[in-house]
C-alpha positions, -999 to 999 in steps of 0.1 A, spaced: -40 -347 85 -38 -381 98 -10 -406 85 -18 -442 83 9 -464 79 3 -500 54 19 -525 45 42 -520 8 38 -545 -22 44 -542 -56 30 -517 -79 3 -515 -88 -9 -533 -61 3 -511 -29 -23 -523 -5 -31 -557 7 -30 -559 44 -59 -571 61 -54 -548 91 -45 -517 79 -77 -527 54 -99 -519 88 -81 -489 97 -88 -474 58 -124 -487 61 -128 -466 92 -111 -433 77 -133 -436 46 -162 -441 67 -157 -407 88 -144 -393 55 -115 -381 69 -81 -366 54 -57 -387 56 -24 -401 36 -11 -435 36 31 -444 39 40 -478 31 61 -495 47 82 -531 36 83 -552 61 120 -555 72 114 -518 80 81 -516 101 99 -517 135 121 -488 130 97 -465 111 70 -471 135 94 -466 163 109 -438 149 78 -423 142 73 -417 179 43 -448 179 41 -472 206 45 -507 207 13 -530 202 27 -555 222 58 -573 235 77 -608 223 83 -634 249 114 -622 256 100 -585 266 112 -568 232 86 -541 218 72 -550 189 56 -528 165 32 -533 136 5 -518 114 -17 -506 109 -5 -475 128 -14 -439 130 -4 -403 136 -30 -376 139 -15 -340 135 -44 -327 147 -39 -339 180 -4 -354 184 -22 -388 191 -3 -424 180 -23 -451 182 -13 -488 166 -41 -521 160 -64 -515 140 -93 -522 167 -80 -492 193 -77 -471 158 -114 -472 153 -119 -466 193 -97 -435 190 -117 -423 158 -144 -426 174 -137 -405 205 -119 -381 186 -139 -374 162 -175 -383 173 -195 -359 147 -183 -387 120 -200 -421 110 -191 -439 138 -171 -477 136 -189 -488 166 -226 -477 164 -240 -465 198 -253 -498 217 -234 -522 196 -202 -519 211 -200 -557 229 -215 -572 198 -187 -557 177 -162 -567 205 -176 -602 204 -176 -605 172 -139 -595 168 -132 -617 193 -150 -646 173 -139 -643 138 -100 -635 147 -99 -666 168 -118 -690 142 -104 -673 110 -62 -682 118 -60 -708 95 -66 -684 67 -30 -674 69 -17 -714 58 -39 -702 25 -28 -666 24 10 -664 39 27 -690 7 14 -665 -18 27 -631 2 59 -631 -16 44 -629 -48 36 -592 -43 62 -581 -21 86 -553 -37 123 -554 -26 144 -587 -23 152 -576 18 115 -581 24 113 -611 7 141 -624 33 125 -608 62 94 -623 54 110 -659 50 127 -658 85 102 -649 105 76 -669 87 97 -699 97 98 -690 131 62 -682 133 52 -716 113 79 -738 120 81 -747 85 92 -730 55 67 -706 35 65 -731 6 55 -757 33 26 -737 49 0 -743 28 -18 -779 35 -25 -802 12 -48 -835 7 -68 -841 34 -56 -813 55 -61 -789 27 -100 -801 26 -103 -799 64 -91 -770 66 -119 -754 37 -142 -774 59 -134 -751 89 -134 -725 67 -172 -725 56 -181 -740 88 -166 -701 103 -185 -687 74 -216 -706 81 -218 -691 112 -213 -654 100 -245 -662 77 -263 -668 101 -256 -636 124 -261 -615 92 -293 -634 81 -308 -619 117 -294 -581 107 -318 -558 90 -299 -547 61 -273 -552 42 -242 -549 71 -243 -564 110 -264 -541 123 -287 -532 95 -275 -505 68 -249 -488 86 -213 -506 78 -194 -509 112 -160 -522 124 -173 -561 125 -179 -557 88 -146 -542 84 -125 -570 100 -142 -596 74 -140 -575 49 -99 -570 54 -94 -604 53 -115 -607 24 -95 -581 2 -66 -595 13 -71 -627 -3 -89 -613 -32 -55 -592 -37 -28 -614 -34 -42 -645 -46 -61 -630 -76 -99 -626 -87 -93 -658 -106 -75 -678 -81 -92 -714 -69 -90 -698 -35 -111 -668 -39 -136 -681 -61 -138 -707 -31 -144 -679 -3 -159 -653 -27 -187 -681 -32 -195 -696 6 -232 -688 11 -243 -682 -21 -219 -656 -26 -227 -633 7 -191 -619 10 -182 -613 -27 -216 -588 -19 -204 -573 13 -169 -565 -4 -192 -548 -31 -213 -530 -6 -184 -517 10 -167 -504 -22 -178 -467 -17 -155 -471 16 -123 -489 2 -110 -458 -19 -72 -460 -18 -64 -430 -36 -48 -416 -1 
């Protein structure tokens, strides 16, 4: 059994996290058994630590951080944290499973990573003032605060741009998207390489659920993403729905 460890929010809602998003789309993908603990957020360093996972990385000051999405395998004794050296590790481990990184696209599903995290940030000044909406116990809520204001410099209720900066940033936003279209446009199917979903499609689709999720189906917001070229990623989340079962 493998244990995956997400991100806690109120019932019903339970999952929202774009990462650990990519790490379920992979496990659904190999269609392997697996349960999910949540964890708030106050709490993710010393479950994950205590859990016997590494670190993904280290603050400034050379403290170990660590995050989720995060995962023990029983099978194996493995722990493995980021959602991108999940997949990897999947892969290797298990390679008689749909794989997350077809055979021969493994630099264009590097590079594409690489792309969309670096152009996508300023979805988070959208995303992040709406977190605390969903989040279940009041010690989140004041963890979340905190380190959003270190993170931001500003408070959470200041994040979000407005006016001009707002519409610049939607701008960006579809300029990003623009881009993706045309990448997919050259695929032959349905995913980025063809008909066989892979980890590229994953990371857009994790940031795609999360702001479905937590801003709402009828939100401004979504029905601005969910309708950027002609309504391409509202598809991919439906394409991808046989792989987003959350029932683990």
């Amino acid at each position: 059994m493998i244990t995956l460890y997400d991100l806690a929010a109120k019932d019903p809602i339970k999952y929202w996290s774009p990462n650990p998003w990519k790490a379920r789309y992979v496990l659904n993908l190999k269609k392997l058994p697996y349960q999910t603990v949540y964890v708030d957020f106050e709490d993710i360093d010393r479950v994950i630590r205590e859990a016997g996972i590494p670190p993904s990385h280290h603050n400034a000051d050379g403290k170990p951080m660590h995050t989720v999405p995060s995962i023990i395998d029983d099978a194996t004794g493995a722990a493995v944290t980021d959602s991108y050296k999940i997949a990897e590790y999947l892969d290797k481990q298990y390679p008689d499973t749909p794989r997350a990184f077809p055979v021969g696209t493994e630099a264009l599903q590097g590079a594409f990573y690489r792309y969309y995290n670096d152009n996508i940030r300023e979805l988070s000044l959208l995303l992040v003032p709406s977190v605390p909406d969903i989040l279940r116990k009041e010690a989140s809520l004041e963890y979340f605060y905190r380190s959003r204001l270190a993170s931001f410099g500003k408070p959470v209720d200041q994040i979000r741009p407005v006016g001009e900066e707002l519409e610049k940033l939607w701008e960006k936003l579809h300029a990003v998207h623009d881009t993706l279209e045309g990448w997919y446009t050259k695929s032959s199917g349905s995913f980025l390489v063809g008909d066989t979903p892979s980890f590229g499609d994953f990371t857009l689709a994790g940031r795609l659920q999360a702001m479905k999720i937590v801003h709402g189906e009828d939100s401004e917001d979504w029905k601005k993403l969910s309708t950027v070229n002609n309504g391409r990623w509202a598809k991919l989340l439906k394409d991808l729905e046989k792989y987003a079962s959350v029932e683990n």
